[in-house]
C-alpha positions in Angstrom: 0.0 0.0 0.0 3.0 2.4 0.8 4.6 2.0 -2.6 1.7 2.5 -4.3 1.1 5.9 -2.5 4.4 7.0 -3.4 4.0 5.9 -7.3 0.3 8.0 -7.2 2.8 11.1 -5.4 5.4 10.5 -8.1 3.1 10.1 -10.8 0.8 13.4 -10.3 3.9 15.3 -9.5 5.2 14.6 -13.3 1.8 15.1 -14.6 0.8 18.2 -16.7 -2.1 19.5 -13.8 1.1 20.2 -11.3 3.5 22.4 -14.7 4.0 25.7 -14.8 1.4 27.3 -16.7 3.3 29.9 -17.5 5.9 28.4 -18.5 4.2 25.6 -20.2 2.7 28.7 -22.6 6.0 30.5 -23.2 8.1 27.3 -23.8 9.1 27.1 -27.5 7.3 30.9 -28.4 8.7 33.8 -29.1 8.2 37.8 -28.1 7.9 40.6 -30.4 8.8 43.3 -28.9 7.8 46.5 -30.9 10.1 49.6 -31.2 8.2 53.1 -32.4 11.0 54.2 -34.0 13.7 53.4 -36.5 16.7 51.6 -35.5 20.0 53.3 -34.7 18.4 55.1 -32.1 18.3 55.5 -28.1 15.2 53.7 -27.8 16.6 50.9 -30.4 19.8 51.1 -28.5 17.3 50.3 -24.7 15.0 47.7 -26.5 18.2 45.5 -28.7 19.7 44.7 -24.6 16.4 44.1 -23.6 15.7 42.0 -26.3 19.0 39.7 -26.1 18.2 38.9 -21.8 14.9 39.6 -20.7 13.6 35.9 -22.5 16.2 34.2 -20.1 14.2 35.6 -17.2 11.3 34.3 -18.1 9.5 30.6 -17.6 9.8 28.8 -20.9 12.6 31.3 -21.7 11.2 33.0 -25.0 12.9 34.3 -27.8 12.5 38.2 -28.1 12.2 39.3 -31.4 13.0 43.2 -31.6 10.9 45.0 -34.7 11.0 48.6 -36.1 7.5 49.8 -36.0 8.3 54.1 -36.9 5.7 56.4 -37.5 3.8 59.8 -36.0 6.8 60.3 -33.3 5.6 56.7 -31.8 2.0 56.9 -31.9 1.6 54.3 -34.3 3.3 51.7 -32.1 1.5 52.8 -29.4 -1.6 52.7 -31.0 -0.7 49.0 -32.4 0.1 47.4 -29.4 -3.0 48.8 -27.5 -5.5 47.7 -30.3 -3.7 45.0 -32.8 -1.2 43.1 -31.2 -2.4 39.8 -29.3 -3.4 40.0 -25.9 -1.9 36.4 -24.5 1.7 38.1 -23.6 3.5 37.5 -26.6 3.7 41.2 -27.7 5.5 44.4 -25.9 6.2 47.8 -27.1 8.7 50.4 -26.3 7.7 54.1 -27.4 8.0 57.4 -27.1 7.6 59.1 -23.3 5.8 61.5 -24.2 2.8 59.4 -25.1 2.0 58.6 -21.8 1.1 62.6 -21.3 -0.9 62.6 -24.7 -2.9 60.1 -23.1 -3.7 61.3 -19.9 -3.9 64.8 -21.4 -6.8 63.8 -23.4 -7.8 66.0 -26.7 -5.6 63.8 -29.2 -7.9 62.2 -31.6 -5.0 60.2 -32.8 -5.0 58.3 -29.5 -6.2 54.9 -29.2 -4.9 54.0 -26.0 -5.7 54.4 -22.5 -1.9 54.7 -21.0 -3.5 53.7 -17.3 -4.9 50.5 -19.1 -1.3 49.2 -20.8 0.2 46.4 -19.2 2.8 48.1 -17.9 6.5 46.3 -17.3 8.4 49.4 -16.9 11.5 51.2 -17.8 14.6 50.0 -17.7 15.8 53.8 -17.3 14.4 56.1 -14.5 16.9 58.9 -16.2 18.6 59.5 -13.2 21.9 59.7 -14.9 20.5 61.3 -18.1 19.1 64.3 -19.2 17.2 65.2 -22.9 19.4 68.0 -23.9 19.5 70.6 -26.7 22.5 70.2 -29.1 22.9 72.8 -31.2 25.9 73.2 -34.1 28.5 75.6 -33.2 28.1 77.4 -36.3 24.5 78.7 -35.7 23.1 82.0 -35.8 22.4 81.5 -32.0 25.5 81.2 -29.9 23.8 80.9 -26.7 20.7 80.9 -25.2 20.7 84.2 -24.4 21.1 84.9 -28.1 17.9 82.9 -28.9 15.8 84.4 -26.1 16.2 87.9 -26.8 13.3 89.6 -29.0 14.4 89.9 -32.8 17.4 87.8 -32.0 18.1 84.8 -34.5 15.9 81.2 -34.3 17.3 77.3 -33.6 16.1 75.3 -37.0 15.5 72.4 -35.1 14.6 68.8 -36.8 11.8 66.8 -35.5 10.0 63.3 -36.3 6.3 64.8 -36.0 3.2 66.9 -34.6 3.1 65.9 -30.9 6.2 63.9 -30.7 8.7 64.5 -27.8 10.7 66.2 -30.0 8.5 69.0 -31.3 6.4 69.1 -28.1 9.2 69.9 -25.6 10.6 73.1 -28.6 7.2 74.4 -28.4 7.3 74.2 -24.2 10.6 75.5 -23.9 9.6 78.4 -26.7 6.6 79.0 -23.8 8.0 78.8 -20.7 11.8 79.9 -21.5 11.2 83.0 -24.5 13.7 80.1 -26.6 13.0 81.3 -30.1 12.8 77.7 -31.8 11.8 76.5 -35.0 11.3 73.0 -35.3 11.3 71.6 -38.9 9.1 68.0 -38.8 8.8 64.7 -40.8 12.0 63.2 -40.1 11.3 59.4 -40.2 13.7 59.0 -36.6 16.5 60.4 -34.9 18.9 58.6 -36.9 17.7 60.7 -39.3 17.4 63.8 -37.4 21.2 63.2 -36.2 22.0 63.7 -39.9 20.0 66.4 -40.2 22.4 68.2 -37.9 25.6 66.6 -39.1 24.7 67.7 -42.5 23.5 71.6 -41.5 19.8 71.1 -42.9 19.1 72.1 -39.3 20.7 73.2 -36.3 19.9 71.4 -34.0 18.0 68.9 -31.8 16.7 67.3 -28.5 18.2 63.9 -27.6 19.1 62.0 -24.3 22.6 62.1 -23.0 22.8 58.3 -22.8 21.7 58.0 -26.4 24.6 60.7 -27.3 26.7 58.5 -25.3 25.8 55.5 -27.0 25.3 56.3 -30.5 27.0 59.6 -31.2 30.3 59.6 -29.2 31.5 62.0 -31.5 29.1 64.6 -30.3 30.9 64.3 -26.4 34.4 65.5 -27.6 36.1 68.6 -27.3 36.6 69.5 -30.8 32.8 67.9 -31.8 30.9 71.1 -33.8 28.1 70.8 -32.0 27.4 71.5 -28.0 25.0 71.3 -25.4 22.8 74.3 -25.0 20.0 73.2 -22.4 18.9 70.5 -20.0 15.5 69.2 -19.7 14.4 67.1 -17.1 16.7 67.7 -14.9 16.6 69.0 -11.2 20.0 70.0 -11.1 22.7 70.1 -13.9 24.5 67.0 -15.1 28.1 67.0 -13.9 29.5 66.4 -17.2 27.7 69.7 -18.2 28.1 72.1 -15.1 27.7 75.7 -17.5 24.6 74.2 -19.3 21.8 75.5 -17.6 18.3 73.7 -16.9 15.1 74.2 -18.2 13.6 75.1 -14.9 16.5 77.8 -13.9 15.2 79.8 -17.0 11.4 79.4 -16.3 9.7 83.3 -17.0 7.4 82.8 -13.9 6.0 80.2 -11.6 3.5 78.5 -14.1 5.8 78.3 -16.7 8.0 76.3 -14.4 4.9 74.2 -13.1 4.7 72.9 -17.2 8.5 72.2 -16.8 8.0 70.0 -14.4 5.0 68.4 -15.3 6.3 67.6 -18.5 9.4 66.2 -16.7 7.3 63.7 -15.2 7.8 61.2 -18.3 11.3 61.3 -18.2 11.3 58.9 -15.3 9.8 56.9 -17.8 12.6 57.4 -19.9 12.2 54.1 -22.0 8.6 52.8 -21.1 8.3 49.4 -21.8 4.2 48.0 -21.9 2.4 45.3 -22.9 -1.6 45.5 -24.0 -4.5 45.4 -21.7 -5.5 41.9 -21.2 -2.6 39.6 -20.7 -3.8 36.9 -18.5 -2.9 38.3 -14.6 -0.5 35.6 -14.1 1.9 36.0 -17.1 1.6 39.7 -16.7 3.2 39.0 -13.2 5.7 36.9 -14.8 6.7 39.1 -17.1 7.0 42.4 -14.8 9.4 39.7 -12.3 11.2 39.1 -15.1 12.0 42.6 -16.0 13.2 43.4 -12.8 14.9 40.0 -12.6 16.8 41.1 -15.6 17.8 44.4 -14.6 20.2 42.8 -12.1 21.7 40.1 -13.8 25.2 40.9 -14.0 25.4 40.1 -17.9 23.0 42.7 -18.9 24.5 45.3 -16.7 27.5 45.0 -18.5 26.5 44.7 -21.8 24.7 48.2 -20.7 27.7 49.0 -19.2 29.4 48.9 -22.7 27.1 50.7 -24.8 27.0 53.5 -22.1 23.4 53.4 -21.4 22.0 54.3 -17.8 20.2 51.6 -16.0 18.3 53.0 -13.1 15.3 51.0 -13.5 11.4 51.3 -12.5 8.9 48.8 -12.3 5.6 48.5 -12.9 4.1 49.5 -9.7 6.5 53.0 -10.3 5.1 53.4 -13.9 1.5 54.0 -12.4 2.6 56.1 -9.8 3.6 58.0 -12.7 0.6 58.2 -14.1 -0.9 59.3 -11.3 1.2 61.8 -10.8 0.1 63.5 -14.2 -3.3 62.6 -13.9 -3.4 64.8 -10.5 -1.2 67.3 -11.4 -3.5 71.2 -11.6 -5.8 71.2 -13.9 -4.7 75.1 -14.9 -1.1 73.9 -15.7 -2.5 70.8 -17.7 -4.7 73.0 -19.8 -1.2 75.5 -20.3 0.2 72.2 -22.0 -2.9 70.8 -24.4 -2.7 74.6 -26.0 1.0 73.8 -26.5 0.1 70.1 -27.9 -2.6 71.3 -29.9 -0.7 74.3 -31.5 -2.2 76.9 -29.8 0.5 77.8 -27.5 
């Protein structure tokens, strides 16, 4: 009678009613994880390490397949993996930061997503080493700032992807809040693209992270480079590497234009937002927002970070919503100051 209580124990214990389910589903399947821009870029640069260790953190261990999906600054990504892509945990998306305001913002009629209703994972970034700075050419009109805020003095040509990117949104912001007098010239396809805008002189200019300077345009960093950073955005307090470069909110004209600065900040702890759609079964959700964390200490991927130069300072998903919140509560009066900048009547 014993042994044939242990060879019921040892049977049901092998038996598919006591697997994983998790990772039952994810053995032998692979992720897609969608990119809303081109590739060459920062947000290429985040989602390519992402892509090559998040799977081994996983049950089942998944392949990750990384994809390009460009178009409207992000939106189109956004939009795809709210509405398209399949809801059974097999899909992610990586995107702009910005869309997250758009969202909670409201008035975008482009916007098929709910950002409070993503599956969120997180971002592998929290920006706490970063900063989105202005590069301009050295050979602009503009030498400084100063040059660019007074009245009559000369404009930034800056490039951008698209109306209500991060981009073009944060030149019209800092044109409010700061007196900047920036033009932004649109329909780049990414910033690859807008890099070689600005290598090439067909603008002067543009936004882009430190870490993605750092990463994909170490050429930019050095002494003798012909362009040079001429303002920091999302950032408290100025980057050590940059100590004369002021910030964005040291050059705020009065106390609401600095309460738009740092609303629209707020993303940039979301630096790299990386979601999944509404939907995904509650237990691989779980599984894959362990997993991300998981990953973001495993010493392999912290050096293969470590060697493209990228910050990892990460936030979960539980952070991501907090976010949220955080722009979803912020004063109405201030949030109204920044849909007249998104909808171009700043």
């Amino acid at each position: 009678m014993r042994l044939l209580t242990c060879c019921l124990a040892l049977g049901l214990a092998g038996s598919p009613a006591f697997a994983n389910p998790v990772e039952e589903f994810y053995k032998g399947k692979q992720i897609q994880l969608i990119v809303g821009y081109g590739p060459g870029g920062g947000y290429d640069v985040y989602a390519r390490v992402v892509g090559r260790f998040f799977g081994r953190h996983l049950p089942g261990r998944p392949g990750v397949v990384v994809q390009s999906m460009p178009g409207a600054g992000s939106l189109r990504a956004a939009n795809y993996i709210y509405v398209t892509a399949p809801k059974d945990g097999t899909a992610l998306a990586t995107f702009g930061r910005n869309m997250a305001m758009i969202s909670v913002l409201g008035g975008n009629p482009n916007v098929q997503f709910d950002a409070r209703r993503f599956t969120w994972i997180g971002s592998p970034t929290s920006g706490q080493n970063d900063g989105y700075l202005l590069w301009v050419r050295k050979d602009a009109k503009a030498k400084s700032l100063n040059d660019a805020q007074r009245a009559g003095g000369p404009e930034i040509l800056l490039g951008g992807t698209s109306e209500g990117s991060t981009d073009t949104d944060i030149a019209a912001l800092i044109k409010k809040t700061i007196g900047a007098n920036l033009r932004v010239v649109s329909g780049y396809p990414d910033g690859a693209a807008m890099s070689l805008a600005v290598e090439r002189g067909e603008v002067e200019g543009r936004f882009i992270g430190l870490s993605a300077v750092e990463s994909t345009l170490p050429e930019w960093l050095k002494p003798e480079s012909f362009v040079r950073p001429m303002l920091q955005f999302a950032r408290t307090t100025r980057l050590k590497e940059f100590p004369d470069v002021p910030t964005a909110r040291e050059l705020a004209k009065d106390a609401i234009s600095r309460q738009m600065i740092e609303l629209a900040e707020i993303p940039y702890l979301l630096s790299r937002p990386l979601v999944g759609p509404p939907g995904i079964p509650s237990d691989r959700a779980a599984a894959l927002q362990k997993a991300f964390l998981d990953m973001t200490k495993d010493p392999a991927f912290l050096a293969d970070a470590s060697k493209l130069k990228i910050d990892i300072s990460p936030l979960g998903a539980e952070d991501a919503l907090r976010m949220l919140d955080m722009l979803a509560n912020a004063p109405e009066g201030v949030k109204d100051e920044i849909r007249k900048l998104q909808s171009g009547g700043g």
